[in-house]
N, C-alpha and C positions, 0 to 999 in steps of 0.2 A: 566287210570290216569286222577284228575278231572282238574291237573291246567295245562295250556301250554301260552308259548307265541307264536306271528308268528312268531319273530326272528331265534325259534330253529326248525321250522318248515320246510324241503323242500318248496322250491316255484317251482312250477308245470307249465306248458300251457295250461288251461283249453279248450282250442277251438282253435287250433295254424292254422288251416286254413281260423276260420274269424274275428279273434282276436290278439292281439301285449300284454293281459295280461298276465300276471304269479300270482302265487297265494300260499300262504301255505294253504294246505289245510285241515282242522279237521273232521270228518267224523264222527256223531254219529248215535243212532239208525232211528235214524226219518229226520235229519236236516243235512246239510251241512253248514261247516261256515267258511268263507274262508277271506282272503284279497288281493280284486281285485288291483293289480299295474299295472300304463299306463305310459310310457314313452312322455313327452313333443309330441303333438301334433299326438298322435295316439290313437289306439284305437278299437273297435270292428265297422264290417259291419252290417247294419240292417240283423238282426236274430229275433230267436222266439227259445221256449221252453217251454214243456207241464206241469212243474211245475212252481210253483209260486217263485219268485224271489224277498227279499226284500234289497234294499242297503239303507248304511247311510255313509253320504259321508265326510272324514275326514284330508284329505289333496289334496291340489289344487282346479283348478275350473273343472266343468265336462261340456259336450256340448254335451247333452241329449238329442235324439228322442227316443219320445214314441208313439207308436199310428202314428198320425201328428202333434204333439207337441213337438216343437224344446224350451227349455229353458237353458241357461248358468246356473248351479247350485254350489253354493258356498257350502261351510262345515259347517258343522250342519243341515243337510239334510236329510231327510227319505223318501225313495221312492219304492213304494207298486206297482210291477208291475205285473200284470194277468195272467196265464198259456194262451199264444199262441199270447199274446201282443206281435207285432214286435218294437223293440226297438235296440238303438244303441248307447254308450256310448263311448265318447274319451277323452283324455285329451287335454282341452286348450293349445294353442301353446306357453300360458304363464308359465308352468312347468308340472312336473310331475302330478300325482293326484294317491289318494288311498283311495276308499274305504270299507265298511266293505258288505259282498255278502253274502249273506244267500239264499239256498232252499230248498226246503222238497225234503225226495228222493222217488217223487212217479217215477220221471226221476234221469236222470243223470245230473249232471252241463257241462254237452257238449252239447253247440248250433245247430240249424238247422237252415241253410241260408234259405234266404225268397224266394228262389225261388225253395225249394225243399218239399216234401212230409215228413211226418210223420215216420223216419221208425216203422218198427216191434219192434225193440227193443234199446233201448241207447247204447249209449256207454259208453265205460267206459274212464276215463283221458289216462289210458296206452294205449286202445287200439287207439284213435285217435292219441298217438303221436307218436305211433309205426307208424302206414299208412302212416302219415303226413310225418314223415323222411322216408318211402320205395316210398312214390311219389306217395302211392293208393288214397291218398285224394289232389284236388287242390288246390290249394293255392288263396284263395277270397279275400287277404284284399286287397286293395284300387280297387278291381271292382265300389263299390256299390250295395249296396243291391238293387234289383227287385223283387216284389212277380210275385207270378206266379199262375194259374189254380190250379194247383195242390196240392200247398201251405194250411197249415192251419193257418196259422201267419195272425194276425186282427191288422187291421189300421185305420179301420172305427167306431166311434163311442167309443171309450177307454174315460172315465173319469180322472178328474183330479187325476195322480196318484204321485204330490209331497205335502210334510208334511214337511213344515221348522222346526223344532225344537230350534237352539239356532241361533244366529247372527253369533256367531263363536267361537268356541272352545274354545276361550280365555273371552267367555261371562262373567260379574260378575255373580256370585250367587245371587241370590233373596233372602230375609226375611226367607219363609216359604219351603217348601216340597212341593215338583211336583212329582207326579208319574201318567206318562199314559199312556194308552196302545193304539196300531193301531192293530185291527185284520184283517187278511185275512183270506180265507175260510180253508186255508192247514196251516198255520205260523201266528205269531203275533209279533208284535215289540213293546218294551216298552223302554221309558228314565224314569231314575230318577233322580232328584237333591236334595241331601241331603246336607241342612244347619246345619243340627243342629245332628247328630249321624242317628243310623237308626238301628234294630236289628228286625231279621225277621228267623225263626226256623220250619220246619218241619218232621215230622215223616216220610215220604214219597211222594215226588214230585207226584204231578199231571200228571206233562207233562214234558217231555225233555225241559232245559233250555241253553242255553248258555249266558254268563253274560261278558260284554267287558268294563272294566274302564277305565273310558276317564279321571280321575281326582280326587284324592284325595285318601286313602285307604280303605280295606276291609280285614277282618279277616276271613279264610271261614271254613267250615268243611263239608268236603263231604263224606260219610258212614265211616269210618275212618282216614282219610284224612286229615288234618288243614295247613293252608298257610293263611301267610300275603301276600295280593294281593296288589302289585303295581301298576300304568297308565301303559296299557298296555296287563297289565296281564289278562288273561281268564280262568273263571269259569265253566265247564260242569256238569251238573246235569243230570243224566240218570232217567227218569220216573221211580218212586218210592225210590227211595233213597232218604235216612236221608239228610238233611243239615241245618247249622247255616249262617247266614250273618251277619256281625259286622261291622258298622260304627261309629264311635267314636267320639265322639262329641267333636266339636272344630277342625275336621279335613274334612273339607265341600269338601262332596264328588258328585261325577259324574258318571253315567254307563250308558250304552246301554243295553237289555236284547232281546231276541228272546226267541220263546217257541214252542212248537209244538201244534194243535190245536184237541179237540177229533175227527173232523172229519178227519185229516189226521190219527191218528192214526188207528182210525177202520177201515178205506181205505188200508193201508200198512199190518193189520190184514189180512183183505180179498183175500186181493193178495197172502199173505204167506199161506194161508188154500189152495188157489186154486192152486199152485204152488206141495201142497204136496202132492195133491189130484190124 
């Protein structure tokens, strides 16, 4: 199915041993795409994970380390964090905060405290919260994160990994048309802002997409599929499929978009040859 909201989505514990998030979570071929929710003043312990991780932050203020980079970060945010970056993300003890969490699935979206080793294989959401509830896994949140020897989680030397985008969700529109993209080596993240309509059609996706409107409408049509997309609503593109996108002019619209990148795809190729082999 191409269109969902989070609404009607389960909300899940993605990491319930070093984490206070919940999440619905959408699962396509290549990408994960979730919506991270923090309760007033909590939040995850310094962790790491071996795929690349992009958020864009859309309600509350967030109180981000990354690397050794502590920033208070408002919404309209976009933040590009590195396979094995330790970071730690919580909400301000000023309310709630949510928001949008994307990663490729060369891993799982379940965290590895910083003071632990790499396993052999991920986990998966059920199997950590199965453990977590039988008592096989400890319970880390408010220790604090320590790296350790053993650790592959990097704190040294991490680049700036925030990208303001708007002032704040309730930004005016501009004049003209914005569309741009931030790539990482496995995902990419794009905003648009459309003043004036917008209409964009192809015969076959590229790359796995998912499309998050933050403002105004969208008319879609995904291999035989059509919906008028609401704020809120989400669009999935599966590499190669047909779609239309229809912005209507006079009706000035907003999106977030994520995509999958060719080298993550021929990376997740490789694994599935070697896997059958």
């Amino acid at each position: 199915m191409p269109f969902h909201r989070f609404e009607t989505v389960e909300a899940v514990r993605l990491t319930p041993h070093l984490s206070s998030a919940v999440a619905p979570l959408i699962e396509g071929k290549y990408l994960y795409f979730c919506l991270n929710q923090k309760k007033a003043g909590t939040g995850s312990e310094l962790h790491y994970h071996p795929n690349e991780l992009l958020i864009f932050t859309l309600t509350g203020t967030v109180n981000a380390v990354i690397g050794k980079d502590r920033k208070i970060v408002p919404p309209g945010t976009f933040i590009l964090i590195p396979p094995n970056v330790g970071h730690s993300l919580k909400a301000t003890e000023d309310g709630p905060c949510a928001y949008l969490y994307i990663k490729d699935q060369t891993w799982s979206v379940v965290g590895i405290a910083a003071d632990e080793a790499r396993p052999d294989k991920a986990m998966s959401v059920e199997e950590v919260n199965e453990k977590f509830d039988r008592g096989e896994i400890k319970d880390r949140k408010g220790e604090g994160g320590q790296t350790d020897a053993v650790s592959e989680m990097i704190v040294d030397g991490v680049p700036n990994c925030y990208y303001p985008i708007l002032t704040s969700l309730q930004q005016p529109f501009s004049a003209g048309s914005r569309r741009e993209w931030i790539e990482g080596q496995l995902c990419a993240f794009g905003f648009y802002e459309l003043p004036n309509g917008y209409a964009e059609q192809s015969a076959g996706a590229e790359h796995e997409h998912f499309i998050y409107l933050l403002e105004g409408g969208l008319t879609a049509t995904v291999g035989n599929e059509t919906a008028d997309v609401a704020p809120g609503g989400i669009i999935e593109i599966p590499k190669g499929a047909r779609y239309e996108l229809e912005a209507e002019k006079g009706v000035p619209t907003r999106l977030v978009l994520v995509r999958s990148t060719p080298f993550l795809e021929e990376q997740l190729a490789r694994e599935a040859m070697a896997l059958a082999s």
